[in-house]
DSSP file (Angstrom, degrees, kcal/mol; ACC not computed):
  #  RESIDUE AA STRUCTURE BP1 BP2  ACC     N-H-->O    O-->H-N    N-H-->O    O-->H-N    TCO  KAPPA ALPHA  PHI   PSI    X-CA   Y-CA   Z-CA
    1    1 A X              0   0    0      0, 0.0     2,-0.3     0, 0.0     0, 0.0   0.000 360.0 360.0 360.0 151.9    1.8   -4.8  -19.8
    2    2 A X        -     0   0    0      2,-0.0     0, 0.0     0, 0.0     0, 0.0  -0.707 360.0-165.7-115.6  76.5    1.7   -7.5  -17.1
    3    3 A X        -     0   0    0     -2,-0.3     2,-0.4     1,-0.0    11,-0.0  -0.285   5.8-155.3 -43.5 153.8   -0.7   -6.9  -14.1
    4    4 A X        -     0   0    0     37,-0.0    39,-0.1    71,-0.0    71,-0.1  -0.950  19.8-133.6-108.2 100.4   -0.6   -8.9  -10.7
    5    5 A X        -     0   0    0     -2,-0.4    71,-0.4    37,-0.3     2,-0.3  -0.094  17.9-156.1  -3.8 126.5   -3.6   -9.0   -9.1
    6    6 A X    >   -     0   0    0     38,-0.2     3,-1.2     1,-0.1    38,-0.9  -0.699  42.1 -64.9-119.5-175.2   -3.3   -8.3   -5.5
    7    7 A X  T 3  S+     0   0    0     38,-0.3    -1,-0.1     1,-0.3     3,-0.1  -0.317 124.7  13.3 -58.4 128.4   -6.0   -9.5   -2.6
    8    8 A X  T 3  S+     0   0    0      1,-0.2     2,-0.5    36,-0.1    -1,-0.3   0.634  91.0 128.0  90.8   5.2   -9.2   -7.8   -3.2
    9    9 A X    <   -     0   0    0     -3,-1.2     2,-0.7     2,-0.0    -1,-0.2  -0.861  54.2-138.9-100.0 130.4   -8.4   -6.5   -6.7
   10   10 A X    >>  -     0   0    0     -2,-0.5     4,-2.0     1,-0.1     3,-1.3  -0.835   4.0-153.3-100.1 107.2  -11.4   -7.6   -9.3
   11   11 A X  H 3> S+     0   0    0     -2,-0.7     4,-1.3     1,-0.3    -1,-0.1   0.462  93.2  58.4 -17.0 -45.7  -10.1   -8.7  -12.3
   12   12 A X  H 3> S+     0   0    0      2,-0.2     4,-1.7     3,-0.1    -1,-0.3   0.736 111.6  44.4 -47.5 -61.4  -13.0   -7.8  -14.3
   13   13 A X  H <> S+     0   0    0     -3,-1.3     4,-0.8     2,-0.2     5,-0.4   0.609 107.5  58.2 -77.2 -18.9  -12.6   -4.0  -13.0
   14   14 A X  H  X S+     0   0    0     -4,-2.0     4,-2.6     2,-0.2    -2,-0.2   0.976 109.0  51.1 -77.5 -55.6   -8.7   -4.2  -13.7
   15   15 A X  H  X S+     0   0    0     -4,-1.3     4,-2.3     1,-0.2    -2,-0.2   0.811 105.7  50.1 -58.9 -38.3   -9.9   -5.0  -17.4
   16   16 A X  H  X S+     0   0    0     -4,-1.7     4,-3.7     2,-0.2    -1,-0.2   0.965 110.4  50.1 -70.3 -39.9  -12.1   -2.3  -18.0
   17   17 A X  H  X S+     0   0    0     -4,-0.8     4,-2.5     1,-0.2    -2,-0.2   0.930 107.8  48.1 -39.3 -69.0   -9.9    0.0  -17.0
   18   18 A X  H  X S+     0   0    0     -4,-2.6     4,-1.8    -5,-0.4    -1,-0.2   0.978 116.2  51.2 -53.3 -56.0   -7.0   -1.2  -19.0
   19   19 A X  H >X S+     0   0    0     -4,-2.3     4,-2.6     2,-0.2     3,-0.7   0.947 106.0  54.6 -21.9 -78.1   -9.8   -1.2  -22.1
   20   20 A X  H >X S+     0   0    0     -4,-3.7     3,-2.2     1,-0.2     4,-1.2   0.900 107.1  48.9 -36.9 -86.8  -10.8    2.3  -21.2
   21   21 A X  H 3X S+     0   0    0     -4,-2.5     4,-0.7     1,-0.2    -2,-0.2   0.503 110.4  49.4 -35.3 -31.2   -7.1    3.5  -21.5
   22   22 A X  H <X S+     0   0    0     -4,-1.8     4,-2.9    -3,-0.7    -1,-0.2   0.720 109.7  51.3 -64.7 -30.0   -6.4    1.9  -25.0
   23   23 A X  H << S+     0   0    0     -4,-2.6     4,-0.4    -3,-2.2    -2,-0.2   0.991 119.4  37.3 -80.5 -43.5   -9.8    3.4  -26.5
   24   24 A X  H >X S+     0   0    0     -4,-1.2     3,-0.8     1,-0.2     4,-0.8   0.921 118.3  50.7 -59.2 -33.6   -8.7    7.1  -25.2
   25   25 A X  H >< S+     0   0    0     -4,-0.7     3,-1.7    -5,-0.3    -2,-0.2   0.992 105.4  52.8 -68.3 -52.4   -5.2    6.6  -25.9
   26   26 A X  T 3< S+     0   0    0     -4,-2.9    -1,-0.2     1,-0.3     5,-0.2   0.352 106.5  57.7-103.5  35.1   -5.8    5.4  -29.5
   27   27 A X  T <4 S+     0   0    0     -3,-0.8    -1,-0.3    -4,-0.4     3,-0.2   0.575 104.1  47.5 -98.3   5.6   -7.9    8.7  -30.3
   28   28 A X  S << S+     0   0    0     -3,-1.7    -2,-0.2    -4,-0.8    -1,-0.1  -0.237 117.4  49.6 -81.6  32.7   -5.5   10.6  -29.5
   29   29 A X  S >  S-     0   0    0     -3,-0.2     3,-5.7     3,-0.1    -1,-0.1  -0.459  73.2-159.4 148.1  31.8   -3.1    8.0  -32.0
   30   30 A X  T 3  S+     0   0    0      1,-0.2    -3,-0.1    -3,-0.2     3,-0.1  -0.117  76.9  27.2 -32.5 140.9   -4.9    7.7  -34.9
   31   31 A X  T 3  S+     0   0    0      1,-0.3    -1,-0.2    -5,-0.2     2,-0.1  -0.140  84.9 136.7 103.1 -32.6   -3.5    4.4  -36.5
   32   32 A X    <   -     0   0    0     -3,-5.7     2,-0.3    -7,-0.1    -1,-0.3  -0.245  35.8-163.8 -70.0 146.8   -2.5    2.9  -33.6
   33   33 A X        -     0   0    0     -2,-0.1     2,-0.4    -3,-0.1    -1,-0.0  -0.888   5.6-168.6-103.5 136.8   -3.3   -0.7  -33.2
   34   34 A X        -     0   0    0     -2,-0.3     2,-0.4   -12,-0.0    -8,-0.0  -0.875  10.6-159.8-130.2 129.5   -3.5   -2.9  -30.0
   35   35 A X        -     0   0    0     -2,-0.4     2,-0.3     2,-0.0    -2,-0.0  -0.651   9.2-177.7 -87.9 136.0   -3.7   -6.3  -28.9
   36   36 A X        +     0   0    0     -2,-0.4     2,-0.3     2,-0.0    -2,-0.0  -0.736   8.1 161.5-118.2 159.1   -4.7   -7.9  -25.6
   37   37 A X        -     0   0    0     -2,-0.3     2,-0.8     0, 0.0    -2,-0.0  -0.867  28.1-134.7-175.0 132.3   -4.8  -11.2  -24.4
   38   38 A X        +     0   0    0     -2,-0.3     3,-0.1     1,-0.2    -2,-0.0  -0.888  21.0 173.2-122.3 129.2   -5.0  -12.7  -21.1
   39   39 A X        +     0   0    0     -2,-0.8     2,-0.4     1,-0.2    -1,-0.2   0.803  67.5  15.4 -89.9 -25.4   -3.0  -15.2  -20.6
   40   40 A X        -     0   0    0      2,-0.0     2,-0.2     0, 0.0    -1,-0.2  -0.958  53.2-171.8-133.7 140.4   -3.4  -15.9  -16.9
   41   41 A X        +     0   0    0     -2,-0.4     2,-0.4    -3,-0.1   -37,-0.0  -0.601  31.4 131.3-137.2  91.2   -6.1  -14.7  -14.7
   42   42 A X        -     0   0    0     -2,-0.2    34,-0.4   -31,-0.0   -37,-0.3  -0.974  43.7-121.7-138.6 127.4   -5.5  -15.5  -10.8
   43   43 A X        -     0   0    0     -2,-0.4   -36,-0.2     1,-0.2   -37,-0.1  -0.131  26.1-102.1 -36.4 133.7   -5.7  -13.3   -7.7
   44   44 A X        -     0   0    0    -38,-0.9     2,-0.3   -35,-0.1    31,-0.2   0.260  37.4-120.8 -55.5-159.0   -3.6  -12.6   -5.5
   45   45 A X  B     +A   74   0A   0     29,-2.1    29,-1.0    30,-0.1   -38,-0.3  -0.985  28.2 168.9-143.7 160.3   -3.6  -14.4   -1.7
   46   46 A X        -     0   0    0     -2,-0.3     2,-0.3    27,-0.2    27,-0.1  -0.823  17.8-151.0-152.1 167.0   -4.0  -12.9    2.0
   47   47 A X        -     0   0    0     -2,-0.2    25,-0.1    42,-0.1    -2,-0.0  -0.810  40.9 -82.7-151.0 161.6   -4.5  -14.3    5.0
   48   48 A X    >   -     0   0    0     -2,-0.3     3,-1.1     1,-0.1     6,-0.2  -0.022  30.1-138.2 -67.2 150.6   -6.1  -12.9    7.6
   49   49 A X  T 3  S+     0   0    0      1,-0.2    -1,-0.1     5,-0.1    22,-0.1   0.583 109.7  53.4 -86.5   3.2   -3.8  -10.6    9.7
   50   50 A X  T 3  S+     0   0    0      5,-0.0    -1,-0.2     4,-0.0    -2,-0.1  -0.258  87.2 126.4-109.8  24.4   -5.4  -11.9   13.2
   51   51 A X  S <  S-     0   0    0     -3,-1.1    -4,-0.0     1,-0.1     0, 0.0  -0.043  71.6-124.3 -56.8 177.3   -4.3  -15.6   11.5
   52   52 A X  S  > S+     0   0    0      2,-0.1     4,-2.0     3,-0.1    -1,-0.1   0.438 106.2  50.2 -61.0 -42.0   -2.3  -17.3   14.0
   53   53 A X  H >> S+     0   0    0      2,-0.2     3,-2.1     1,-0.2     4,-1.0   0.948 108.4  57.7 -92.5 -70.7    1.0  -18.1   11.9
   54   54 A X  H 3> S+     0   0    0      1,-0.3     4,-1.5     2,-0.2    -1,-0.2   0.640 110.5  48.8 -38.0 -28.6    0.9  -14.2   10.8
   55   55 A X  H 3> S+     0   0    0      1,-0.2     4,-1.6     2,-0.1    -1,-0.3   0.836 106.7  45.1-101.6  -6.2    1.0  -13.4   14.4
   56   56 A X  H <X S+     0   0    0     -3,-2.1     4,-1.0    -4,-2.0    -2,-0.2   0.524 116.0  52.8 -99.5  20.3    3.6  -15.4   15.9
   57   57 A X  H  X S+     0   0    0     -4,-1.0     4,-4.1     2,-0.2     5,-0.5   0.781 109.6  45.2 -80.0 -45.0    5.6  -14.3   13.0
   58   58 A X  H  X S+     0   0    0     -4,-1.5     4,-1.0    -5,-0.3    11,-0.4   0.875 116.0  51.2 -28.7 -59.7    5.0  -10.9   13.6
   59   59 A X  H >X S+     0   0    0     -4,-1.6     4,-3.3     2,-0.3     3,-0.7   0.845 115.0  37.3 -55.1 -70.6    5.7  -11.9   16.9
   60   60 A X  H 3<>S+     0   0    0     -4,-1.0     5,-0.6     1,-0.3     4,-0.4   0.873 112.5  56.0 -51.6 -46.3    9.0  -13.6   16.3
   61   61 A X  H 3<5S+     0   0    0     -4,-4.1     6,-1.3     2,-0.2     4,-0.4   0.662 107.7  54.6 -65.0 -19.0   10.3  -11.0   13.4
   62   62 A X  H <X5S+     0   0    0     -4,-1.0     4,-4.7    -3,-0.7     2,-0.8   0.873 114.3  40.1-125.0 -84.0    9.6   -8.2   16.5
   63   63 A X  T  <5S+     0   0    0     -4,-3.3    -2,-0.2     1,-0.2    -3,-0.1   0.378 124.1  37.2 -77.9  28.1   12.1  -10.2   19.0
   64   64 A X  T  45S+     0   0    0     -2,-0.8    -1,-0.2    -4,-0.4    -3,-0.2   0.507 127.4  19.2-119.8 -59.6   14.6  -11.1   16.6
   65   65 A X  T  4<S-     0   0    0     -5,-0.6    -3,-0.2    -4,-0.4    -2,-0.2   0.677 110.5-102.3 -95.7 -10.3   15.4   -8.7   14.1
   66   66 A X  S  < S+     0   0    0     -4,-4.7    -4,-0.2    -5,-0.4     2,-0.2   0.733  84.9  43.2 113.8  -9.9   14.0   -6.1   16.0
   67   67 A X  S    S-     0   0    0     -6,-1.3    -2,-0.1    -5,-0.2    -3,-0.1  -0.773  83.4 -76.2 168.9 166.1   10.5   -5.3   14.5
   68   68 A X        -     0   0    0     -2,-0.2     2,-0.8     1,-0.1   -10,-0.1  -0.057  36.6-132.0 -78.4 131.4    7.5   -6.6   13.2
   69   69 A X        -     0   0    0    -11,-0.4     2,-0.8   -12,-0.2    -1,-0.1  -0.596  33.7-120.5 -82.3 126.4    7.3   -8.0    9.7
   70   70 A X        -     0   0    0     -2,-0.8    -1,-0.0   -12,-0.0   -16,-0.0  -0.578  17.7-117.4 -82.8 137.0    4.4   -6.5    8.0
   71   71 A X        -     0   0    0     -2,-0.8     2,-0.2   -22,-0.1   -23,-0.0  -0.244  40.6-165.7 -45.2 143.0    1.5   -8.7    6.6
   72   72 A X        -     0   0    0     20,-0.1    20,-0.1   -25,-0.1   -25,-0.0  -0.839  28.4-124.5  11.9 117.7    1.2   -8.4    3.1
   73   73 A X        -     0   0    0     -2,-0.2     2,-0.2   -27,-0.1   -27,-0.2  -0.105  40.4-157.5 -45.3 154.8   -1.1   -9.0    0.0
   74   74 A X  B     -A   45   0A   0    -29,-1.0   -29,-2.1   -69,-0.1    19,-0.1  -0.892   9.0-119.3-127.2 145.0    0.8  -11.0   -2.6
   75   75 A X    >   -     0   0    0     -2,-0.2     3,-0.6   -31,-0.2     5,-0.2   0.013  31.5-109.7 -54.6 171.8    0.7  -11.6   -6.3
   76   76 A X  T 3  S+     0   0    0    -71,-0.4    -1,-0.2   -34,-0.4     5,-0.1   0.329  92.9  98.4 -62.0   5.1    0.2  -14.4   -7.8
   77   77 A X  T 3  S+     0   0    0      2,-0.0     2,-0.3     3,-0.0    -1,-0.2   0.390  84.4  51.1 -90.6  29.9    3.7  -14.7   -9.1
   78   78 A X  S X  S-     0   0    0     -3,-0.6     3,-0.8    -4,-0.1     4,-0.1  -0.943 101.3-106.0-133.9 179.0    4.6  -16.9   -6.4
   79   79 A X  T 3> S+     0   0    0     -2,-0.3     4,-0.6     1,-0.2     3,-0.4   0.139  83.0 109.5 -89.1  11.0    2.5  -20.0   -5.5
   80   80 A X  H 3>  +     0   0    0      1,-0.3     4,-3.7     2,-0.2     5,-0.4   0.648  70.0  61.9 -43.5 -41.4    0.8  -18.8   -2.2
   81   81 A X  H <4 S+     0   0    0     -3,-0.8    -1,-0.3     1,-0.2     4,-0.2   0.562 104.7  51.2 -88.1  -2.6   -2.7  -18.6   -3.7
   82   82 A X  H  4 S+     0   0    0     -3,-0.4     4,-0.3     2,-0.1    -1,-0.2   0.770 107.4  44.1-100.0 -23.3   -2.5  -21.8   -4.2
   83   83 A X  H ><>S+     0   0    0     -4,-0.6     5,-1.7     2,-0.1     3,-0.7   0.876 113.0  57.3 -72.2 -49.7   -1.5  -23.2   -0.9
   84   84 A X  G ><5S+     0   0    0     -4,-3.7     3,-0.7     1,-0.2    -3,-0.2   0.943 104.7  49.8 -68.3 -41.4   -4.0  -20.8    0.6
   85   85 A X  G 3 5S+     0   0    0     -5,-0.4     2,-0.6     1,-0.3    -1,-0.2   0.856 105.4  57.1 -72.3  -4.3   -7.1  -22.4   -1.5
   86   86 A X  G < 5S-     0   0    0     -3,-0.7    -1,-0.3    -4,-0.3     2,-0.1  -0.654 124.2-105.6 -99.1  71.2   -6.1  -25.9   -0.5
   87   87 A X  T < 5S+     0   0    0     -3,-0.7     2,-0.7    -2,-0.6    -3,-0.2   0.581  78.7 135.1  53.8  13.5   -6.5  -24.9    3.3
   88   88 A X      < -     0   0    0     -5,-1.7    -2,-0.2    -2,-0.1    -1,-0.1  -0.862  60.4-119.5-126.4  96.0   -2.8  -24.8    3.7
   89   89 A X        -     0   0    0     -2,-0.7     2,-0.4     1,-0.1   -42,-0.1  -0.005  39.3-179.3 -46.0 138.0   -1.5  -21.7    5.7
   90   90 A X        -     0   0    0    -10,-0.1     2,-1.0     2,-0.0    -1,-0.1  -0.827  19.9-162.8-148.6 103.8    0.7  -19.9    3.7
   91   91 A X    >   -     0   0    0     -2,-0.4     3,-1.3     3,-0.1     2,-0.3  -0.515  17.9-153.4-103.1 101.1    2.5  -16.9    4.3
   92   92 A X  T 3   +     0   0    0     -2,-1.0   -20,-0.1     1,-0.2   -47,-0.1  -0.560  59.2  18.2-104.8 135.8    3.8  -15.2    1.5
   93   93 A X  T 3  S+     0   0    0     -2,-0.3     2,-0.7   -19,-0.1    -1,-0.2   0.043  88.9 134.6  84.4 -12.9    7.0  -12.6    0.7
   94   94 A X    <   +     0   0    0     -3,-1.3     2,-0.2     3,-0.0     3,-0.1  -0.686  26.7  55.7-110.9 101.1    8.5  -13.7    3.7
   95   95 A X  S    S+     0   0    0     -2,-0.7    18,-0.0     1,-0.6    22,-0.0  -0.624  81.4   8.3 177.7-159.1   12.2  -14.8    4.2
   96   96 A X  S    S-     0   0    0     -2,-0.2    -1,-0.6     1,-0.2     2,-0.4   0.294  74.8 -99.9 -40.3 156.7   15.9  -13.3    3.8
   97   97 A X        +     0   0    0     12,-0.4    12,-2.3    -3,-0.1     2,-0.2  -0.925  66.8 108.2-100.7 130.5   16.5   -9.8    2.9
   98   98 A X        -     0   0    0     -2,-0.4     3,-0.2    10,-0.2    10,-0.2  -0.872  42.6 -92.6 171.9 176.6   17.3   -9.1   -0.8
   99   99 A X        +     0   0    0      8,-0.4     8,-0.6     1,-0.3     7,-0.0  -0.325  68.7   4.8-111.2 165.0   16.6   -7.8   -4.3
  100  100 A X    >   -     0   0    0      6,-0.2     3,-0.7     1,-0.1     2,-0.5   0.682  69.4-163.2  22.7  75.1   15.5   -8.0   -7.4
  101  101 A X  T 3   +     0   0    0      1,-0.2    -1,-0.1    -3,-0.2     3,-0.1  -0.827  65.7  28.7-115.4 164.2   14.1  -11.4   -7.4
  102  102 A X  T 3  S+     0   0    0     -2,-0.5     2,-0.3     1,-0.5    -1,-0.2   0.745 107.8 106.0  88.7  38.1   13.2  -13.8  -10.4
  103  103 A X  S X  S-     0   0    0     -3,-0.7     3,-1.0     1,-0.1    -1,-0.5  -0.946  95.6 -94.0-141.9-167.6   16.1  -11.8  -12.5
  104  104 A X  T 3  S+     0   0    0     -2,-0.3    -1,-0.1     1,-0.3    -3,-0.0   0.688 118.9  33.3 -69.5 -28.5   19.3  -12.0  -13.7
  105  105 A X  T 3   +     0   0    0      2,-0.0    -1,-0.3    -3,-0.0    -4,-0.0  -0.451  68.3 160.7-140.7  74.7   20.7  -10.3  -10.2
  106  106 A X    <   -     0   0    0     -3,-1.0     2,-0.3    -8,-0.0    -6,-0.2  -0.155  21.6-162.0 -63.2 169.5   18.7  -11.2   -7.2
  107  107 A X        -     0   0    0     -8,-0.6    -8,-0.4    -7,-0.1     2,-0.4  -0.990  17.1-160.2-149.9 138.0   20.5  -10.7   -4.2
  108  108 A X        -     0   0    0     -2,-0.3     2,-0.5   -10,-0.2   -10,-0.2  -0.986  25.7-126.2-124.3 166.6   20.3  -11.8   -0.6
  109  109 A X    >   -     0   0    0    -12,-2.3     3,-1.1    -2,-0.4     4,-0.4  -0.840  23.1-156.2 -80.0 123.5   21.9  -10.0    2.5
  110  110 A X  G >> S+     0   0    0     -2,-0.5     4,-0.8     1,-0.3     3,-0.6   0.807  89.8  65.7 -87.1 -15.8   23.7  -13.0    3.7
  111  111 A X  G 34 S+     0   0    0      1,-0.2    -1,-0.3     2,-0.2     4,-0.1   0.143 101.1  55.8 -84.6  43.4   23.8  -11.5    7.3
  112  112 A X  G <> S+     0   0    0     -3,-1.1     4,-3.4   -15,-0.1    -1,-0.2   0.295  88.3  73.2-119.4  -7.5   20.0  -11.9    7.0
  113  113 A X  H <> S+     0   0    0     -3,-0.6     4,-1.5    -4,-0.4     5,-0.2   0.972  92.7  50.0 -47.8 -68.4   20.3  -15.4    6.3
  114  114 A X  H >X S+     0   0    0     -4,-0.8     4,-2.0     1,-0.2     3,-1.8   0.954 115.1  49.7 -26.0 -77.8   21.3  -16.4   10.2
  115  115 A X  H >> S+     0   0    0      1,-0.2     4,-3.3     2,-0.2     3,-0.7   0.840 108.2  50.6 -40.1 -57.0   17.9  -14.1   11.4
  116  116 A X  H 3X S+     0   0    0     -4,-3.4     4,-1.4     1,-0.3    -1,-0.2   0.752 112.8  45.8 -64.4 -31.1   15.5  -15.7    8.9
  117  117 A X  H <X S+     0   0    0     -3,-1.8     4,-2.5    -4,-1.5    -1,-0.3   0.880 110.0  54.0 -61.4 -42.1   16.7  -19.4   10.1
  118  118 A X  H <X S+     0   0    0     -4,-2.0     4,-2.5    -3,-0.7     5,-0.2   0.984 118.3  34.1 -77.1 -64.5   16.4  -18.4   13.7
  119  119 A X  H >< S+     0   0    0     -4,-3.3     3,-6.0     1,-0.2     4,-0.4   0.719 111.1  61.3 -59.6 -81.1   12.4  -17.1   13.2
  120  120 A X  H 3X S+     0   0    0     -4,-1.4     4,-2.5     1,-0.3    -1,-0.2   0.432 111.1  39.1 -14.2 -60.1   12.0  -19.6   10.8
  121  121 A X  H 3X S+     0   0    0     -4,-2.5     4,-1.1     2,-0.2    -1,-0.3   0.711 113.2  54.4 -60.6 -31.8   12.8  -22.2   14.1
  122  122 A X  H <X S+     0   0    0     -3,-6.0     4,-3.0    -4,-2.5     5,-0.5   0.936 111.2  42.4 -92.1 -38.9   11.0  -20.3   16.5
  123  123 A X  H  > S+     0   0    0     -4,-0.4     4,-2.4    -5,-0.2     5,-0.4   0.964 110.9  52.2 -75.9 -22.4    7.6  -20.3   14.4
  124  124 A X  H  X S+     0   0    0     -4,-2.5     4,-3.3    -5,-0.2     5,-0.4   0.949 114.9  53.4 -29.6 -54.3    7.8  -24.0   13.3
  125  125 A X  H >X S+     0   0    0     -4,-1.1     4,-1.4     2,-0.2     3,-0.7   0.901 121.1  23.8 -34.8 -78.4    8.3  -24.3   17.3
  126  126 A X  H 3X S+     0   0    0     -4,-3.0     4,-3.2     1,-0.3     5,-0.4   0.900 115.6  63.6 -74.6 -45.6    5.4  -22.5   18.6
  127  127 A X  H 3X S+     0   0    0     -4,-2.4     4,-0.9    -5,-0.5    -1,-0.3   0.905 116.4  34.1 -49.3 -45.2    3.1  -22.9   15.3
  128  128 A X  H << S+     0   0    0     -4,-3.3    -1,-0.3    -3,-0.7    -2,-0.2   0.874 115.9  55.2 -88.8 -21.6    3.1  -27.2   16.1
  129  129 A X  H  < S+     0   0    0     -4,-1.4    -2,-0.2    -5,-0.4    -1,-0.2   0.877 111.9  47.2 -66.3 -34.6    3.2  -26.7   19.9
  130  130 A X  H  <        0   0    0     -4,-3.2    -1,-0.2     1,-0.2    -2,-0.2   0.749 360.0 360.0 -72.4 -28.2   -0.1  -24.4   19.4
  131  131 A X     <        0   0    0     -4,-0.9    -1,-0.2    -5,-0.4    -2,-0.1   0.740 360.0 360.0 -86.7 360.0   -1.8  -26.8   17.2
């Protein structure tokens, strides 16, 4: 199995848990055997949802496409938690609309392409005019 961590998830507790379920599962499985290993252990990232760039996306996402993009937790499988522990505002999930991604048939909506440029442009705007 592969967890992702999300914000606020303890790693530690994620493991006992998973533990717990192999030792009930294999008495009710005599014979079975299982191995664990963790290869990666990193948390997800947040930023706060009264952040500044999370609201004048919100903000932007509302008078462009038409409603507010919601704030989100993210895994670590993209590189977010890493922007956010070097200080570096980072918002993460957020762009075109589309599918399946990291496989073999991701998708985007290309008429979401245009909208995503357009906020994109308006928070750069306001986000360096604010600072």
């Amino acid at each position: 199995m592969d967890i992702l961590l999300l914000p606020g998830q303890n790693a530690d507790v994620v493991i006992k848990i998973v533990n717990t379920i192999i030792k009930e599962t294999k008495k009710d499985r005599p014979g079975l055997e299982v191995e664990t290993a963790i290869k990666v252990n990193i948390t997800g990232a947040a930023i706060p949802l009264a952040y500044p760039l999370a609201l004048i996306v919100q903000d932007y996402t509302e008078s462009i496409a038409g409603k507010r993009w919601k704030a989100m937790g993210a895994d670590p499988g993209n590189e977010g938690y890493m922007l956010i522990g070097a200080c570096i505002p980072t918002l993460c999930g957020f762009g075109p609309t589309g599918g399946n991604p990291h496989a073999p048939d991701k998708w985007v909506e290309i008429g979401s392409l245009t909208r995503t440029v357009a906020i994109y442009a308006g928070i750069i705007n306001t986000y360096l005019t604010k600072q």
